[in-house]
Each structure stands twice: as structure tokens, then as C-alpha cells.
C-alpha positions as CSV (number, residue, x, y, z in Angstrom):
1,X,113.7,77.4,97.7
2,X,114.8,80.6,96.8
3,X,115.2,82.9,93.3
4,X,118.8,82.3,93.7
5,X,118.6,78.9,94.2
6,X,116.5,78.3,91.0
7,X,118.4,80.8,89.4
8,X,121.5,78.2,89.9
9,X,119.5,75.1,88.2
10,X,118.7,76.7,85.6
11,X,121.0,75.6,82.2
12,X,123.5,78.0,81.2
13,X,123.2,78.6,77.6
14,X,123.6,81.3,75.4
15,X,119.8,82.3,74.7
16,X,118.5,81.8,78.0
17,X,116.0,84.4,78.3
18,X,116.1,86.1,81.6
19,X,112.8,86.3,83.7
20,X,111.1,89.8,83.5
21,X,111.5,91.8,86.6
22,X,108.8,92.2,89.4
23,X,107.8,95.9,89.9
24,X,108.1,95.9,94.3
25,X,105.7,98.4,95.8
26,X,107.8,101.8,97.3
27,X,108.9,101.7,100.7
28,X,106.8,103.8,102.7
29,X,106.4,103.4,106.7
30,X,104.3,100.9,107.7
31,X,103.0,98.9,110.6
32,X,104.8,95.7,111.3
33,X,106.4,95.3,107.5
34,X,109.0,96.8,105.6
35,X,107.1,97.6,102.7
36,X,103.6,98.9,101.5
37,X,101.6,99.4,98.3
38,X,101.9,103.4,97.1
39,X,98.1,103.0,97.7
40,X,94.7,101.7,97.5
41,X,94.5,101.6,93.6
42,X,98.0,99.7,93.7
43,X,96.8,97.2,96.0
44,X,93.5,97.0,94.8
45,X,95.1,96.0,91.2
46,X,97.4,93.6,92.6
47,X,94.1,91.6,94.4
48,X,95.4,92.1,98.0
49,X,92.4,94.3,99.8
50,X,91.4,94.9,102.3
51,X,94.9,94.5,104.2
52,X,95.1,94.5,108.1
53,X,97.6,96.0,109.9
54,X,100.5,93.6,110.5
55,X,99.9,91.9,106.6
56,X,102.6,92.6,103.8
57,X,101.7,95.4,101.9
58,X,99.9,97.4,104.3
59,X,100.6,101.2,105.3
60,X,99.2,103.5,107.8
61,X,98.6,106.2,104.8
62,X,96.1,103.7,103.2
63,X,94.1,103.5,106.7
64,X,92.2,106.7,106.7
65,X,90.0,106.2,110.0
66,X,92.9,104.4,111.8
67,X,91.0,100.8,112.2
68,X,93.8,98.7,111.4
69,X,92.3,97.6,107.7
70,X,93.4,99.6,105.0
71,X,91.5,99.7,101.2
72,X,87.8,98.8,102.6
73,X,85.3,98.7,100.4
74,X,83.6,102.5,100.8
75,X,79.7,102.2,102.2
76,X,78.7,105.6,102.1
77,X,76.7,106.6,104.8
């Protein structure tokens, strides 16, 4: 079902209170969606790391060694 569709069943009175609106991640070119996080902090924050390539959310600028997962956790060397 979608927003719209629940957005129809919903009463129509005057006091509804509208649902807040969901901050979307920017655009920025990715691999296989149309969509990314801004970065690693972003999706950190929103519980979605590590992502692999091909996942929502993910972005070639978040991969910085070009593996396919971006956000790993760091193990310093």
C-alpha cells in the first residue's frame, strides 16, 4: 500500500494533523540506485552500514578503496 493510498483513508477533518516530513538523503551518483546517503556519518546515524554496492543508499564516494561496501568499520593497520 502506498503513502497515497493511506493518505486517502485517512478521515478528513479539520484538525487532522499532517505527518512530519521524511528528510531523503541528496542525490548523488551511485551504483545501481538512484539515491545515496551524503555520507558515512549520515548513514551511520540512520543504522544502515556497512552498505554494498547495488543496496539503497549506497554511493561510490562513501567506498574509498573501491570494494563494493561502503561505511566499514575502520581496522587500522
Amino acid at each position: 500500500m502506498s503513502a497515497a493510498d493511506l493518505d486517502r483513508q485517512q478521515p478528513s477533518g479539520g484538525g487532522a494533523i499532517s505527518a512530519p516530513r521524511v528528510r531523503s538523503a541528496a542525490a548523488v551518483g551511485s551504483s545501481g540506485s538512484s539515491w545515496s546517503y551524503r555520507g558515512c556519518r549520515e548513514a551511520r546515524a540512520a543504522g544502515a552500514t556497512p552498505l554494498h554496492r547495488g543496496q539503497p543508499g549506497y554511493g561510490v564516494h562513501m567506498d574509498g578503496d573501491g570494494d563494493g561496501i561502503a561505511c566499514e568499520d575502520y581496522r587500522g593497520r
